[in-house]
N, C-alpha and C positions, 0 to 999 in steps of 0.2 A: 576163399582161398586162404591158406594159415599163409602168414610170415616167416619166414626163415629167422633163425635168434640170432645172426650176428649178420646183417644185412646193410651195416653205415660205414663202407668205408671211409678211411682219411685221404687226403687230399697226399699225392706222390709226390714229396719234396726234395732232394738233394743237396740242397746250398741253400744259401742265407741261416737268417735266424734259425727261422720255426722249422728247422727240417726234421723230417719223420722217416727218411731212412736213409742209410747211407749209401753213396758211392757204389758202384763197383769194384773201385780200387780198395778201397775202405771195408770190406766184404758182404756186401749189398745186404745189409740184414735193416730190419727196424732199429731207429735209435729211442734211449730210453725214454723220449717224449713222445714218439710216435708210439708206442705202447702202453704209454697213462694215456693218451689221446683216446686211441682205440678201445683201451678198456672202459673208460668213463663213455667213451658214445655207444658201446654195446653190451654194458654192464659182462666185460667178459675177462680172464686173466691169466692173458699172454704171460709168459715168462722170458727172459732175457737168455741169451744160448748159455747151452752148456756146455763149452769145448773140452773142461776139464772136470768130470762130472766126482763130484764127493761124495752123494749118496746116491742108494740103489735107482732113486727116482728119475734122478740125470743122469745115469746110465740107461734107463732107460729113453729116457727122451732121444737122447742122443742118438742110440742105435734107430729109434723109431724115425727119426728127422734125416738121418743120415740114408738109409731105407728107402725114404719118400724121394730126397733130393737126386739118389742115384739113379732113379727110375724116369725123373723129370727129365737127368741131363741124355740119357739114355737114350729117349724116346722124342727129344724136341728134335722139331723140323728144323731148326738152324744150331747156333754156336750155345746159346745160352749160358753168359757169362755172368749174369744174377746168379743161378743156380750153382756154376761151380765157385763164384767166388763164398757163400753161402758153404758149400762142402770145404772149403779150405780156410774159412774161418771156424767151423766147427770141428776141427781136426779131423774128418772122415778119410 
């Protein structure tokens, strides 16, 4: 059976040192250590949000992430307050 290519996640942190994403209150997204974490264990490369996007490329991401999030909060069986604090840190 093949491996999937990003299969190691990081460990859910919110508080102390080493945390790897933020809060809810804080807009539940990865912080930028949890994303050098992540990419170094899955050779892979997350990028940090684009809420105010300057090139075409983060206009795309944006609309694309934005897309994905509305359809999460959309469709969750409960409140999901990751997801929308996520859409209103990314200005959607």
């Amino acid at each position: 059976m093949a491996t999937k290519k990003h299969d190691k996640p990081i460990e859910h942190k919110t508080t102390g040192k080493g945390k790897t994403y933020n809060p809810t209150d804080k807009g539940a997204g990865m912080t930028a250590k949890g994303r050098a974490e992540y990419n170094a264990k899955n050779n892979a490369n997350l990028k940090a949000p684009a809420p105010n996007p300057k090139t075409e490329k983060d206009e795309g991401r944006k609309k694309s992430f934005c897309a994905r999030m509305e359809g999460v909060v959309k469709h969750a069986k409960g409140d999901a307050p990751r997801a929308k604090a996520s859409l209103k840190n990314w200005n959607c």
